[in-house]
N, C-alpha and C positions, 0 to 999 in steps of 0.2 A: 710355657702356656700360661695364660691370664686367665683367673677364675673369677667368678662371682658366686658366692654362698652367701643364702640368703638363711636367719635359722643359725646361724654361725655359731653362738654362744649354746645352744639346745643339743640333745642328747647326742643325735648323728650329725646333728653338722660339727660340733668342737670335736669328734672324733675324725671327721671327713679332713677336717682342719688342717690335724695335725699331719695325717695322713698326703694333701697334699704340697704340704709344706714341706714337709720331709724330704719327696722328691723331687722338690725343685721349682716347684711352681711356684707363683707369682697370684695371691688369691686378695681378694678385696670382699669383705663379712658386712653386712647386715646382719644388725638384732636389733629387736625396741627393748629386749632384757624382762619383758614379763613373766617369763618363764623362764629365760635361759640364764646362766652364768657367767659373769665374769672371771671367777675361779676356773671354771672349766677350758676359759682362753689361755692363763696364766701364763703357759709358756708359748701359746702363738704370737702376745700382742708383746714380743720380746722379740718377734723376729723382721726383721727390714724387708724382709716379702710378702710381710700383711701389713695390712690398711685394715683400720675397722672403723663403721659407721653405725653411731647409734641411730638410728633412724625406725621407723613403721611404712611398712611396703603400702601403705596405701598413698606415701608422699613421693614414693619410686620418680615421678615425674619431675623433682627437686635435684634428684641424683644422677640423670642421666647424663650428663658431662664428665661425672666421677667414674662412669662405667661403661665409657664409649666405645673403647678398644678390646673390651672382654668375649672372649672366646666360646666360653663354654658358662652353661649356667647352671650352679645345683640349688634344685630352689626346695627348701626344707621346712622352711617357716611356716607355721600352720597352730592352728589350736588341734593339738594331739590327742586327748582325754577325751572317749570316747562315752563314759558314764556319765557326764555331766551336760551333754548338751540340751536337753532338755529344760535347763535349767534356765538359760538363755537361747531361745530357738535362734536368733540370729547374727550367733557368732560364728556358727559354723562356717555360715553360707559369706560373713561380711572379709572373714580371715582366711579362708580356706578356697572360696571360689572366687570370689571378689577380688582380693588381693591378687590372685593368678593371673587374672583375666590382665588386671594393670601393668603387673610385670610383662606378661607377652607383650602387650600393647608399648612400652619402654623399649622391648627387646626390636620389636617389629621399627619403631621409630630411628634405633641406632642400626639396624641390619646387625643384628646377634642371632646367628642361627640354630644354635643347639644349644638343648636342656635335658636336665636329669630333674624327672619330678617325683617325690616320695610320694605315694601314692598310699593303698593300704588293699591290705585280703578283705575287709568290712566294708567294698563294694558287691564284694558275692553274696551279702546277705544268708537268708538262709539255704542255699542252693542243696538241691540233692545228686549235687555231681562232685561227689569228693572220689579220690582228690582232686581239687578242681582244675582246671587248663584256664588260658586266659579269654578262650573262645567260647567258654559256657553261656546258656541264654544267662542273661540276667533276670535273677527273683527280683521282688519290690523289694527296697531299700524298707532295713531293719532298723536306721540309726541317723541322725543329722548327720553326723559325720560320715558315713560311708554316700551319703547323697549329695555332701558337698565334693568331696574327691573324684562321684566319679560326673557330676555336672563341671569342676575343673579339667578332669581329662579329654570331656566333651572340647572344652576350646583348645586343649594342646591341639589334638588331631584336625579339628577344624582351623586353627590357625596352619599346620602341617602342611595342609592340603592347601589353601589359601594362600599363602604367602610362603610357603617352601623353605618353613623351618623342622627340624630333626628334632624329635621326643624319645626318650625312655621314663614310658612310666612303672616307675619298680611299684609292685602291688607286696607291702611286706606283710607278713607275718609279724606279731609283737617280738621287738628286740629285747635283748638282754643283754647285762656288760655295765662294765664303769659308766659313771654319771645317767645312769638310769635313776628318774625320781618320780618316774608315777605306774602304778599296774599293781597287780597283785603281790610280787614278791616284795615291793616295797611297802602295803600295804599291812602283809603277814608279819614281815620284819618288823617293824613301828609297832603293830598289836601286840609283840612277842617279845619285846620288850617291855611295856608296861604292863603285861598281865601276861605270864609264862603258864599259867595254868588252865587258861580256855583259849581255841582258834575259834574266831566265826569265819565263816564262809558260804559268802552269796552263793545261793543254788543248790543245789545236790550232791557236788564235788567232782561229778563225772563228765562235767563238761569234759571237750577232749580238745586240745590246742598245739601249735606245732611252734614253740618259742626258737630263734635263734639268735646267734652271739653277735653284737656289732662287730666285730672284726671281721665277721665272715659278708657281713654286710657291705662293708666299705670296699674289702677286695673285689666284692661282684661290680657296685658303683667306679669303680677305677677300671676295670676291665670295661663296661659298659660304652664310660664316658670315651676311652683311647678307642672303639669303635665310631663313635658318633664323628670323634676328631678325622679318623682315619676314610668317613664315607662309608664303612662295611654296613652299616645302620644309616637308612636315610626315611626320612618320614615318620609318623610316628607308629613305636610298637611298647604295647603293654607286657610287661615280666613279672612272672610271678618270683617272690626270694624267702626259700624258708629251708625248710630242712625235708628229709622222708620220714625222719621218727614222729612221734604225738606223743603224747602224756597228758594224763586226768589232771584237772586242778589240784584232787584229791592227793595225788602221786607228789603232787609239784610240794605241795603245804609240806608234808612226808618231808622231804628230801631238804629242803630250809628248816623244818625242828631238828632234825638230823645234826646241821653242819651248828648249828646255835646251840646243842644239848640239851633243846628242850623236849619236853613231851606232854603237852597240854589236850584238853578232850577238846575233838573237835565238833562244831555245834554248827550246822548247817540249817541254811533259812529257808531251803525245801524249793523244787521246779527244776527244772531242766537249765534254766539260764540263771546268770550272773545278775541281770539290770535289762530294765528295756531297753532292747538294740542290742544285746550281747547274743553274738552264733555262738553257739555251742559246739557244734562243730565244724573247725577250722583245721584244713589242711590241704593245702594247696601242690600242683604238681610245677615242678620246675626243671621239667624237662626243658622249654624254649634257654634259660641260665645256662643250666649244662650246657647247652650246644652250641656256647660262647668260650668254654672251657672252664667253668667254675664251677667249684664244689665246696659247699660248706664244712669247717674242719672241727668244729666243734660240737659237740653230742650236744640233748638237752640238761642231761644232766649237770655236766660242766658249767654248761651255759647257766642253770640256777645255782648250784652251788658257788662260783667266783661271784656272782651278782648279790647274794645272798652277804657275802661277809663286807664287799663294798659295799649296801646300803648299810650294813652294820656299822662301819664306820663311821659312815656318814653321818649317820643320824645321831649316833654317841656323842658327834663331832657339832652338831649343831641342835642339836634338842635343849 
């Protein structure tokens, strides 16, 4: 099978990467590298079954010759960082919905039928239907980002329905796992190294959140996608992917001073949320996943503790 990953160098796609390289596939990467890593390709752009293009998906129309015969498409690329978009209101919408819109419109132009689009739970905003289904009314959007994801999924499905291409949009929960470089645990880590004797922590600490491991992530994504290849999945359908446990921010901090030896007072900036646009609580039902045959195998705690000592590395590694 011939891939397109877009995002390639970035947290789930260099892990998607390796994953479909492994078995055999045939994949072709996009990154513009502003966030992503070359380090993190290391060992894909060694293998004679990737092609990678440095490029920015808003120039997608430059490259459609290079990704005519592609099969399937996981499009990952996106500005991730859910705290910051206010900062620039129209990144969210130039990188996130904009760029989407152009890729389909490429896709539409080559007849490329199916896509896998990372999506996110902070289109539920603040809902009071936990744990939520994918069928929940939609609250008003809390955050740029979850309003650019779900104005992108607007054109998956309309494009779906339009022109009779195949979507899964995975709605994730925050990942955990190797080359994770932005969220709280990387955030705790960094602070806990330079000062081992105080934590801050935006909010109250009791926000309540349902993190999962990217491993468990890519195996739902590779099940997925062999539906979309196989027709069991046609048109577009939104999936939620996360786990049934939760844990407090509070819990989580705990559990990273724990695996570090530290034990610093923790100092909290008081409210119910993290940043504006942050749910508090997040936990999402993934029943419709299950009943594709997937199950995440990773607890949360696992999932913080191994993420904990790789950003630990990391950071030692490049600070």
């Amino acid at each position: 099978m011939k891939c397109l990953v877009t995002g390639c160098a970035g947290f789930i796609g260099s892990n998607l990467l390796e994953k479909l390289l492994g078995e055999g596939h045939s994949v072709i990467g996009i990154d513009n590298l502003s966030t992503g890593k070359l380090d993190f390709m290391s060992e894909s752009l060694n293998n004679n079954s990737f092609k990678f293009i440095k490029s920015d998906l808003k120039d997608i129309n430059n490259l459609i010759s290079k990704i005519e015969d592609v099969e399937i498409v996981y499009h990952l690329a996106a500005n991730a960082d859910v705290r910051f978009g206010l900062n620039n209101p129209s990144r969210d919408l130039t990188e996130n919905t904009i760029n989407t819109f152009k890729l389909l419109e490429a896709m539409r132009e080559i007849n490329i039928k199916n896509i896998i689009f990372a999506s996110t739970g902070s289109i539920y905003g603040n809902t009071n239907e936990i744990p939520t289904v994918e069928s929940c009314s939609f609250p008003s959007q809390t955050s740029l980002y979850g309003a650019s994801k779900v104005s992108a999924e607007a054109f998956l499905s309309a494009y779906c329905e339009g022109f009779k291409m195949n979507a899964v949009s995975c709605r994730f929960v925050s990942l955990l796992g190797p080359r994770y470089t932005h969220g709280h645990v990387f955030d705790f880590v960094k602070s806990l190294i330079k000062d081992s004797k105080e934590l801050f922590i935006l909010g109250d600490g009791k926000q309540y959140k349902s993190y999962f491991h990217i491993s468990d992530c890519i195996n739902a994504i590779m099940i997925l996608s062999k539906n979309l290849i196989d027709k069991t999945i046609e048109g577009f359908l939104p999936i939620n992917l996360g786990t049934e446990e939760g844990i407090s921010v509070e819990q989580s901090a705990s559990i990273i001073c724990s695996v570090l030896n530290k034990k610093p007072k923790f100092v909290f900036s008081g409210g119910s949320r993290g940043w504006i646009g942050d749910n508090p609580n997040i936990q999402l039902d993934i029943s419709r996943a299950k009943s594709f045959g997937w199950l995440p195998k990773k607890s949360i705690k696992e999932s913080i503790e191994e993420t904990t000592l790789w950003v630990h590395n990391y950071l030692v590694k490049n600070i």
